[in-house]
VOGU-3710 file (C-alpha; in Angstrom, 3 decimals, decimal comma):
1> xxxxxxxxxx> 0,000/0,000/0,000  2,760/2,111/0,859  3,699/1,741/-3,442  0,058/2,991/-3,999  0,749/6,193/-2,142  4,181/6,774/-3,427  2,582/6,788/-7,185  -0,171/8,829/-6,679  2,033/11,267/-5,268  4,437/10,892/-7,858
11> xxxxxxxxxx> 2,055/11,064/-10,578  0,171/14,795/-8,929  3,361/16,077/-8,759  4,251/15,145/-12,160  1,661/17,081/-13,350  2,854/19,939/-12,313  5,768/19,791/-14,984  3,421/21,372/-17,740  2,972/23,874/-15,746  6,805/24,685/-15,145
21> xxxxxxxxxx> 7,153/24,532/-18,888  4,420/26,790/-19,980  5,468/29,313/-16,858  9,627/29,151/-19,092  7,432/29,730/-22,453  5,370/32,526/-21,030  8,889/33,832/-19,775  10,782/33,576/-23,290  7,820/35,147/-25,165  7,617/38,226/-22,752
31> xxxxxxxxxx> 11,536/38,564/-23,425  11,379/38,760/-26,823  11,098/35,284/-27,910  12,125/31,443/-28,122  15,792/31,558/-28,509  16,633/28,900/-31,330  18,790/26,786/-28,736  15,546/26,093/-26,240  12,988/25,092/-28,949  14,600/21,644/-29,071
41> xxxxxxxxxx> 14,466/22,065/-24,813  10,418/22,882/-25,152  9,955/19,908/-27,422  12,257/17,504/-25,339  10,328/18,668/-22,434  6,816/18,125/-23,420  7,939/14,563/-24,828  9,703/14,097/-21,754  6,243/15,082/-19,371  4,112/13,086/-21,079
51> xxxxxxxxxx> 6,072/9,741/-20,810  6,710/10,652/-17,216  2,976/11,095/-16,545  2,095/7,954/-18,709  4,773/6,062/-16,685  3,060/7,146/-13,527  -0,684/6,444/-14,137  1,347/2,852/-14,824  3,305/2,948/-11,349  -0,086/4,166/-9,641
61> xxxxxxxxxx> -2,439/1,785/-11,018  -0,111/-1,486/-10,993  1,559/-0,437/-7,349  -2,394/0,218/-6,289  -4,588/-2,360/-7,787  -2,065/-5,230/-7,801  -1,611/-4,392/-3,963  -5,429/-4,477/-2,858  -6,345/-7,481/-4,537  -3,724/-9,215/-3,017
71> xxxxxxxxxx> -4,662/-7,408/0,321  -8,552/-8,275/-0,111  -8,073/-11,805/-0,945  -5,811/-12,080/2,207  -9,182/-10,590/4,309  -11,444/-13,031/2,451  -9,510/-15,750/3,084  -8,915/-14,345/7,329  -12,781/-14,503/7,523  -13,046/-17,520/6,139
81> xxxxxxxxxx> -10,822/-18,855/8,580  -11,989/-17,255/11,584  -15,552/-18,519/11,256  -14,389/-21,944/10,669  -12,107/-21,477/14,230  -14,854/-19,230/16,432  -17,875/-21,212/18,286  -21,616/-21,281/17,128  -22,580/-18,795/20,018  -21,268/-15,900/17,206
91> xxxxxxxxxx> -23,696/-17,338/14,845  -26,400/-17,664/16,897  -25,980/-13,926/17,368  -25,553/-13,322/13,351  -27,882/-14,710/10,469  -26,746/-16,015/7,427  -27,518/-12,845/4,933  -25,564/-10,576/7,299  -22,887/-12,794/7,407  -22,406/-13,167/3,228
101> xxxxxxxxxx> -22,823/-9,498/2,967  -19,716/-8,843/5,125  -17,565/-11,450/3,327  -18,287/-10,828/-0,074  -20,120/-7,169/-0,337  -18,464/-5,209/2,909  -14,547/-6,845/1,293  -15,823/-5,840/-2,161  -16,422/-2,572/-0,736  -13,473/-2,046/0,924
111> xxxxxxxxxx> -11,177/-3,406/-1,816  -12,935/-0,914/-4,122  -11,859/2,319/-1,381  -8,499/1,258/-1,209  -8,018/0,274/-4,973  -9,284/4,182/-5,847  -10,380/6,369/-3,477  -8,077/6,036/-0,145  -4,318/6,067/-2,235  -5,793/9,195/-4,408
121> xxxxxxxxxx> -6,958/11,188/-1,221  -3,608/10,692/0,564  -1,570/11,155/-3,021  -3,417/14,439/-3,505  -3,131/15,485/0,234  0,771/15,141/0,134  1,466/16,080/-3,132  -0,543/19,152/-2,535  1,541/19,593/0,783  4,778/19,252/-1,181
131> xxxxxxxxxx> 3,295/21,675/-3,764  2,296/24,412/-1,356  5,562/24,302/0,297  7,276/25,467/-2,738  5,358/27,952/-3,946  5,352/29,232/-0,300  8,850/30,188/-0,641  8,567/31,379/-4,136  5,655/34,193/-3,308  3,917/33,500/-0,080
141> xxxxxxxxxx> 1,398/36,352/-0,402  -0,146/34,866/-3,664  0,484/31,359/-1,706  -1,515/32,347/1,179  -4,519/34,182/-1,570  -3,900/30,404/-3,354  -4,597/27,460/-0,210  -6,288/29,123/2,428  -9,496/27,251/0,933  -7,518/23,862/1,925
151> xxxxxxxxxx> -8,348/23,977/6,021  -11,093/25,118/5,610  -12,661/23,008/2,609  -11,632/19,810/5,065  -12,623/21,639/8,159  -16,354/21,219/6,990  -15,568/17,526/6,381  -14,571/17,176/9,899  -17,263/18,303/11,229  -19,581/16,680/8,994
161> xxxxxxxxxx> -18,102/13,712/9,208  -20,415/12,614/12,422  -23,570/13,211/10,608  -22,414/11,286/7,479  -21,576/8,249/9,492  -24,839/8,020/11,078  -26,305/8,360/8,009  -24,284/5,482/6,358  -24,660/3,227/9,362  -28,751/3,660/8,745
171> xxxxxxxxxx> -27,903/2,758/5,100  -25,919/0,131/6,165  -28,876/-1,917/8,441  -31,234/-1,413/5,902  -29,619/-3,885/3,292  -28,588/-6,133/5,664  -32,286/-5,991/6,539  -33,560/-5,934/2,997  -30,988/-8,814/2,698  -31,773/-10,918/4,858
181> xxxxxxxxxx> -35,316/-10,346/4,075  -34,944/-11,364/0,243  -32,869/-14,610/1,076  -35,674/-15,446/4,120  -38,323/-14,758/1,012  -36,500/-17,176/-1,297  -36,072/-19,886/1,244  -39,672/-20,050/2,553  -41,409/-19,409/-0,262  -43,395/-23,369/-0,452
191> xxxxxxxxxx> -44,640/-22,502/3,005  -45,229/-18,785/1,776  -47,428/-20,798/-1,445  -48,902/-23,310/1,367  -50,425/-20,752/3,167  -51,295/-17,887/0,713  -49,550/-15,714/2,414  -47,260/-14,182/-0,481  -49,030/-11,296/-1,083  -48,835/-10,129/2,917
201> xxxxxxxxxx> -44,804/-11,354/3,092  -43,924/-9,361/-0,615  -45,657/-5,880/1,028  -43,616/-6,140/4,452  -40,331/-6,899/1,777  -41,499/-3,940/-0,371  -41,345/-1,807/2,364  -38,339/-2,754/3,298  -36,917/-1,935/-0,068  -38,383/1,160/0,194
211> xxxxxxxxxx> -36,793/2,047/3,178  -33,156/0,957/1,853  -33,709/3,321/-0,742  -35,334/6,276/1,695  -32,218/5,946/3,883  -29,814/5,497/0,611  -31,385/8,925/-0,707  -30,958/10,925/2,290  -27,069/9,361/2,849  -26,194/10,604/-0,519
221> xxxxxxxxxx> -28,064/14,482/-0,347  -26,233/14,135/2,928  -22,875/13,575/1,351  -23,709/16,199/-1,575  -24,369/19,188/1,009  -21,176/18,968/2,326  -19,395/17,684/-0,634  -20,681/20,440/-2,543  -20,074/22,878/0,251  -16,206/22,102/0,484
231> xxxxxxxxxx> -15,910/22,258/-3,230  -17,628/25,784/-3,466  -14,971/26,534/-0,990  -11,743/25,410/-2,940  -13,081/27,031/-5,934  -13,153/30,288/-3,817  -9,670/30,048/-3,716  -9,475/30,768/-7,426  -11,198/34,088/-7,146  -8,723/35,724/-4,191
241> xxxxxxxxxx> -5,851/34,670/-6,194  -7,260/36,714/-8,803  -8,038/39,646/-6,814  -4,707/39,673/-4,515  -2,571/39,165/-7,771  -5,081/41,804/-9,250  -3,958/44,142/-5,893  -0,244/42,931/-6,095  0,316/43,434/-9,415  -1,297/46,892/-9,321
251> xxxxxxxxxx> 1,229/47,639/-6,242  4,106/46,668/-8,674  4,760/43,571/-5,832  4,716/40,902/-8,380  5,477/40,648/-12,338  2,809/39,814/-14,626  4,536/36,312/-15,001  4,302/35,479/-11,550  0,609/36,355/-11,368  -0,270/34,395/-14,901
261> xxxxxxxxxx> 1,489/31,277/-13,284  -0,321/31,076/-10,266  -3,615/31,965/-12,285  -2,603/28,525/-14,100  -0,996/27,314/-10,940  -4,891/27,042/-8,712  -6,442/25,905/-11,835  -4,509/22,969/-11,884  -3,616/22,474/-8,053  -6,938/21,716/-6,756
271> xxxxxxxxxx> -8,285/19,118/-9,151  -6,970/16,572/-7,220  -8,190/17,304/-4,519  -12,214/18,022/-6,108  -11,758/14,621/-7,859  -11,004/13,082/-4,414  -14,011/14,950/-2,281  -16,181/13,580/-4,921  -16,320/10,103/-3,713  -13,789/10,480/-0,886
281> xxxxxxxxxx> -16,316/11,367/2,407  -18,964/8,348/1,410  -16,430/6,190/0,902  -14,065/7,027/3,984  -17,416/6,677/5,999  -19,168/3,514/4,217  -15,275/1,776/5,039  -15,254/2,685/8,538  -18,276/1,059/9,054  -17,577/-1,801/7,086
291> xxxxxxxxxx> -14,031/-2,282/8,381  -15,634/-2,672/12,334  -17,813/-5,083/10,527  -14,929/-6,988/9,995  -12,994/-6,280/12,740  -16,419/-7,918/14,786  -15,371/-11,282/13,224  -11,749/-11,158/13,130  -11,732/-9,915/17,226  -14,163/-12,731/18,006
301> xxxxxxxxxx> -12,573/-14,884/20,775  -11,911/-18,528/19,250  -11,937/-21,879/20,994  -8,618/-22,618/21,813  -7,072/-26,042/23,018  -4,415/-28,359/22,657  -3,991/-30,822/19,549  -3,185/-33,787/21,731  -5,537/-36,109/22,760  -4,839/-37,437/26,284
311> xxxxxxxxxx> -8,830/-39,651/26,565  -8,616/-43,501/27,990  -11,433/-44,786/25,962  -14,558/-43,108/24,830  -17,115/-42,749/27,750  -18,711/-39,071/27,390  -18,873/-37,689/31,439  -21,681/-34,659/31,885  -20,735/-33,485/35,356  -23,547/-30,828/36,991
321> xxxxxxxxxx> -22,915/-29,056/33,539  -24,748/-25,394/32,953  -25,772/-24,063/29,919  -27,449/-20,926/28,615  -27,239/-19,004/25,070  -26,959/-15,490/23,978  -30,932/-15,359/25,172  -29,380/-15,638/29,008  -32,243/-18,504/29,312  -30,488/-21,081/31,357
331> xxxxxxxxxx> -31,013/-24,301/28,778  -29,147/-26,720/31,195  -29,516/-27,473/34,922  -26,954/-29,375/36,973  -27,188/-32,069/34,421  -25,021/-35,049/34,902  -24,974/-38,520/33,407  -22,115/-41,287/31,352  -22,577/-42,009/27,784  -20,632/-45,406/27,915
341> xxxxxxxxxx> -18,110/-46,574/25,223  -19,958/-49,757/23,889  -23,301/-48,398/25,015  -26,165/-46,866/22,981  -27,802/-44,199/25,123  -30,902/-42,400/23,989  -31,496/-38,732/25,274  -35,414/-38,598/25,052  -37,558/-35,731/26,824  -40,634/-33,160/25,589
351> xxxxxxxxxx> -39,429/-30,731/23,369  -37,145/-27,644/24,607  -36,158/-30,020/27,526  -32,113/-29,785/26,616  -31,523/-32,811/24,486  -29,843/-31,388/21,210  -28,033/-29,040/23,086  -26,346/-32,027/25,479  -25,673/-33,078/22,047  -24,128/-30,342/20,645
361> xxxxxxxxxx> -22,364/-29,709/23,934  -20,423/-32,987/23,903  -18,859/-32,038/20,610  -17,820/-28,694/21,851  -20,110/-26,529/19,506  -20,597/-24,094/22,359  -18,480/-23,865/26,014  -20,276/-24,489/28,557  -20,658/-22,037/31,235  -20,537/-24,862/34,413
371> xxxxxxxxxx> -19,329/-27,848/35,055  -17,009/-30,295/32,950  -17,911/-32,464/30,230  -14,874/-35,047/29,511  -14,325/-37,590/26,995  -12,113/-40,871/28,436  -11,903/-38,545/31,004  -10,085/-35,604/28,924  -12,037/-32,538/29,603  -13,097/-31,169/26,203
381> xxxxxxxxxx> -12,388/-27,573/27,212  -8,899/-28,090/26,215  -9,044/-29,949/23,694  -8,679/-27,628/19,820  -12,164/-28,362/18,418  -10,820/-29,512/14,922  -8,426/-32,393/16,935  -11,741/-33,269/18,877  -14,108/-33,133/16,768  -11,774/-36,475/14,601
391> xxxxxxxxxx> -13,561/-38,461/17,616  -17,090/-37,907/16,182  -19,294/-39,009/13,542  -22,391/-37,180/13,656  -25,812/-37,148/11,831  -28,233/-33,722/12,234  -31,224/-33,888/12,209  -31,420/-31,436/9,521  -28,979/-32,726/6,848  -26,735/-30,308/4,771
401> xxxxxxxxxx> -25,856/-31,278/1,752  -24,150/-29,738/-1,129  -24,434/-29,000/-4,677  -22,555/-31,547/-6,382  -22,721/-35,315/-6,810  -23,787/-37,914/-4,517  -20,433/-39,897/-4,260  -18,693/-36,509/-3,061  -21,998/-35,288/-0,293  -20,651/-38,865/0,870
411> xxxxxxxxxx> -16,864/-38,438/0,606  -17,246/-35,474/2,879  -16,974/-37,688/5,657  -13,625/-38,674/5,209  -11,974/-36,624/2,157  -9,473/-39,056/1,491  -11,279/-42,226/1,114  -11,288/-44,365/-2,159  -14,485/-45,044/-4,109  -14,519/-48,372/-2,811
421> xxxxxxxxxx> -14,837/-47,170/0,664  -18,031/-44,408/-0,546  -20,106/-47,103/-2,210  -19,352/-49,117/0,760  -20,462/-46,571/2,902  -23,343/-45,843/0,972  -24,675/-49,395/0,670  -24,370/-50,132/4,546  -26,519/-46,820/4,467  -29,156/-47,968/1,843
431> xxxxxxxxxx> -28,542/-45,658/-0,292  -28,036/-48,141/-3,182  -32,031/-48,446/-3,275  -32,392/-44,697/-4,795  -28,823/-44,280/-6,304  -29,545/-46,858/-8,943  -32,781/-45,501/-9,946  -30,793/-42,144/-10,954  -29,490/-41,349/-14,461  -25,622/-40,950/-13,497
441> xxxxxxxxxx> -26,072/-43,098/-10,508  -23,772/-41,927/-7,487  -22,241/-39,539/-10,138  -25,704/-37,928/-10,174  -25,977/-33,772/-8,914  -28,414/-33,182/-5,928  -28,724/-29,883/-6,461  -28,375/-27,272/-3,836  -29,389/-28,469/-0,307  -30,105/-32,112/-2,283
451> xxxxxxxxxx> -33,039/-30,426/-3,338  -33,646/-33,070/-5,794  -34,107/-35,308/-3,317  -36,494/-36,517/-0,835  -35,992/-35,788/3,115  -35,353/-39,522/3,661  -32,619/-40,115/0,588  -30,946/-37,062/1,978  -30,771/-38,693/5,574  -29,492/-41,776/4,045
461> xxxxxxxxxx> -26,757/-39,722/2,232  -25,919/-38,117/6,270  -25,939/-41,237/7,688  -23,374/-42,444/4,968  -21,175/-40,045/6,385  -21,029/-40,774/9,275  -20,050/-44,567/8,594  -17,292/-43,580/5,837  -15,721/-41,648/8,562  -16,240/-44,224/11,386
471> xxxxxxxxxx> -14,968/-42,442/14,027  -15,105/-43,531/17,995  -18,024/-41,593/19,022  -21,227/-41,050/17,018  -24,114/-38,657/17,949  -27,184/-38,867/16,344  -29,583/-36,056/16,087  -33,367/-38,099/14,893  -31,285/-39,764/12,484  -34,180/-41,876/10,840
481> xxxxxxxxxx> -36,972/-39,109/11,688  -37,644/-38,817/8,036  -37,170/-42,560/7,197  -39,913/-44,855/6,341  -41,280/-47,517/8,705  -38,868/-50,179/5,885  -36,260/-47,999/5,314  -35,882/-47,429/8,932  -35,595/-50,818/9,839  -32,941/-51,486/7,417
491> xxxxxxxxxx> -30,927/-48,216/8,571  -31,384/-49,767/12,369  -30,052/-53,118/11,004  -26,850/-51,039/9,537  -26,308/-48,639/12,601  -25,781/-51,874/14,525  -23,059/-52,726/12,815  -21,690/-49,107/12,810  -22,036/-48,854/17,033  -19,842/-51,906/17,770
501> xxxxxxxxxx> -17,298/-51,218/20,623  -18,377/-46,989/19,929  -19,995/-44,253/21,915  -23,581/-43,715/20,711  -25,848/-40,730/21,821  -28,734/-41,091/19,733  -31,634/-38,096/20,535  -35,033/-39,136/19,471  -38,565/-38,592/19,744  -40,131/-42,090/18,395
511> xxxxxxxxxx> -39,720/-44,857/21,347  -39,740/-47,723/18,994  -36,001/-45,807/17,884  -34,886/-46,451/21,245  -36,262/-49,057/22,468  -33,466/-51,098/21,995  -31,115/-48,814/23,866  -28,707/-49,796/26,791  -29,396/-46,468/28,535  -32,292/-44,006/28,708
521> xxxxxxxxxx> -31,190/-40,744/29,974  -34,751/-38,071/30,168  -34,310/-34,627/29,930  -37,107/-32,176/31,243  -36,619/-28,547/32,064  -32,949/-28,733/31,726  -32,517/-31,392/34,006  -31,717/-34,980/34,407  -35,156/-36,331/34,873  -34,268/-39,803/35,226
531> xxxxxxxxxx> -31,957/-42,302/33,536  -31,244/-45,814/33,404  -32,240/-49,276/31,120  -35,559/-49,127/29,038  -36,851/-51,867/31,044  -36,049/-50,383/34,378  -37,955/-47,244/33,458  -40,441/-49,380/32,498  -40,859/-50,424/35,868  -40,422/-47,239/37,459
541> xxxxxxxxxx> -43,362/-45,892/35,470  -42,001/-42,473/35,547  -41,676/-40,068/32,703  -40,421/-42,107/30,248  -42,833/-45,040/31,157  -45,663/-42,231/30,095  -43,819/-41,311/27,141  -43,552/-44,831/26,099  -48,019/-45,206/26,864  -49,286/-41,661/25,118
551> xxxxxxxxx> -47,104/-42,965/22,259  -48,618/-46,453/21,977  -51,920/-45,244/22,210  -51,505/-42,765/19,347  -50,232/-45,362/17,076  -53,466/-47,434/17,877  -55,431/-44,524/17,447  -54,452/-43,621/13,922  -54,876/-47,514/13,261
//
């Protein structure tokens, strides 16, 4: 960046050697003429300007453009890595339009300011220094007629400059609004169909367009008052150096030379200085607020930890662990149980009781607030997420899946793994049954989300995952939730071949899924309700005993 600056000061002052030139042929002609001897020196000269001004557009674009590109695709790629390092609680603070807009359109932004606007400004601001120096010390009287405008002209910047930036930060929240209301609009719109209710959603998103351009209109009559205000001033400056060269030359103070080459002098010396004010207060504003955008992300605290495991075996410990989000609600209570290695155990509970956020807990999405969750006994606190998270397979209940063929959704779960080792994956997760009924087969595209899929064919493709990568541990968010009664059956028959001598948390809702679990651990209100064997619970006829009856009795019911 430092080259940027250099070059756009070298190029301003560079353009002041026309001037010089025409100030010696002004000088000859008022003597009597171009001697023969400096005609070659006038034509030399003018050559010589032009290359040195062509040569220093080239030093001021290449040193400026080359240098931000590099520089933005260094930020891009710092975001992108600082999301993938900091915990969830940042995104549960953030949605997902926001987010794009500061990676892509707040970077664009800023790579566009420093590519044009921000090396100009400081180029014309120092070269204009240098410039006013020497003429200073050639005539200061016609000097001081010439740049008083300058202070004064940025003076009314400076104290506009409040105003502006509230005005930009408005801007600013309505697109991210607008945003986030367009993607929302896009990603809802079968319900939106389901429920007529297009009409009602496209007039709130109207107005929200409406506002973005309200608040977009009033930023930029904003910026043009004072714009326009400071460039009235500078091109005051042009009329005193008329009338106190006017005064001086009257008073026999200055020669007629001296006043025609500061009349050509302020016509050239504040052009860069209009072309920067022109752009140079939105965009000095718009980046500030985009660069604390940024900085939001890049001074979010990560999750550190050390990249050596230390665990003996793979029992997951909950000791009187505490939990709340960004809310403040407190999610977990003092909850405490063992998730044995070799031992399926089910989290069940009513909804909102805790369960896929013990989940998410044990893989360190979020830190927990009290307590100590441990893995072989290895407190997970200190463990680097990435390391810990090579212990887990897991399977969401809402799959992700990507926009690209079905053998690579698979590979995901292991990148390095062989095609032999996908289609194995993918049979043990029945995902032969649809696969083969596709035109490429597994080199068919899914589309984005596996949108050309069904909810069921895109859990298969999940659970696939989570058996190419066969880790240690496996958590299982309603992994067969959108499975048929057959498919789900064959999916059990698989998992129990994937759970062998493994940690299994499975979360469900359906008691047939975990029926056949070694431990039962309810979760109601945050807390540990009770835990233990199916059958024991049974017994006990406590919560999950009731659970276990209003669920029977539905299924007759709809028989």
């Amino acid at each position: 960046m430092v080259k940027a600056f250099l070059a756009c000061i070298l190029h301003n002052i560079s353009m002041m050697i026309p001037v010089i030139l025409l100030y010696n042929l002004v000088s000859d002609l008022l003597d009597g003429g171009i001697p023969n001897g400096k005609i070659a020196f006038y034509i030399g000269g003018i050559i010589l300007a032009l290359g040195i001004i062509c040569f220093t557009y080239y030093l001021q674009y290449n040193a400026t453009f080359f240098a931000t590109y590099v520089e933005s695709g260094v930020r891009r790629l710092a975001l992108a890595e600082k999301l993938r390092k900091i915990p969830l609680a940042f995104f549960g603070k953030k949605d997902l339009a926001d987010l794009t807009n500061v990676i892509m359109g707040d970077c664009a932004s800023l790579e566009s300011g420093l590519s044009h606007w921000v090396p100009e400004l400081i180029g014309s601001v120092v070269s204009t220094l240098l410039i006013a120096v020497g003429i200073f010390i050639f005539n200061w009287k016609m000097a001081l007629a010439s740049l008083w405008v300058l202070p004064v002209s940025f003076g009314i910047l400076i104290l506009a400059s409040g105003s502006m930036r509230k005005s930009e930060r408005k801007v600013n929240a309505s697109q991210v609004s607008c945003s986030d209301g367009i993607q929302e609009c896009l990603e809802a719109m079968k319900d939106l169909k389901a429920n007529n209710a297009e009409q009602e959603y496209l007039k709130g998103l109207d107005e929200k367009i409406k506002l973005v351009e309200k608040q977009t209109v009033f930023s930029e009559l904003t910026h043009a008052v004072y714009n326009t205000s400071a460039r009235m001033v500078l091109k005051i400056g042009i009329a005193t150096t008329v009338l106190a060269g006017g005064m001086l030359l009257a008073s026999g103070q200055i020669t007629l030379l001296t006043f025609f080459a500061f009349l050509i002098l302020v016509s050239r010396v504040y052009d860069p200085l209009i072309a920067a004010l022109d752009n140079l207060v939105a965009v000095m504003m718009m980046l500030n607020i985009q660069c604390r955008r940024m900085d939001e992300i890049l001074s979010y605290p990560e999750q550190g930890g050390t990249d050596r495991l230390t665990n003996q075996g793979y029992d997951i410990t909950f000791e009187n662990v505490g939990f709340s989000y960004n809310s403040g609600e407190t999610v977990l209570k003092d909850v405490s149980f063992t998730a044995k290695q070799g031992e399926v155990t089910a989290l069940v509970g009513p909804s909102g009781g805790g369960k896929t956020t013990v989940s998410r807990l044990a893989a360190r999405f979020w830190d927990i607030q009290k307590g100590k969750i441990s893995v072989g006994g290895m407190d997970i606190s200190e463990i680097d997420p990435e390391t810990l998270m090579s212990l887990y397979s897991i399977v969401f209940q809402d799959v992700t899946l990507f926009n690209n063929t079905i053998m690579e959704n698979i590979r995901l779960g292991r990148k390095d793994a062989t095609d032999e080792e996908v289609l194995a994956a993918a049979r043990l997760a029945n995902v032969d049954e649809f696969a083969a009924k596709l035109p490429d087969g597994y080199r068919s595209m899914i589309g984005e989300n596996g949108c050309e899929l069904s909810g069921g064919e895109r859990q298969r493709i999940s659970i696939a995952r989570a058996f190419l990568k066969n880790a240690p541990i496996i958590l299982m968010d309603e992994a067969t939730a959108s499975l048929d009664v057959e498919n789900e059956t064959l999916i059990q028959e698989s998992l129990s071949r994937l759970i062998e001598n493994k940690t299994v948390m499975i979360i469900a809702h359906r008691m047939r899924t975990v029926a056949g679990a070694d431990k039962i651990v309810v979760l109601a209100d945050g807390r540990v309700a009770e835990q233990g064997h199916p059958d024991m619970l049974l017994k006990k006829d406590g919560f999950y005993a009731r659970m276990v009856r209003l669920q029977t009795q539905n299924q007759e019911w709809v028989m």
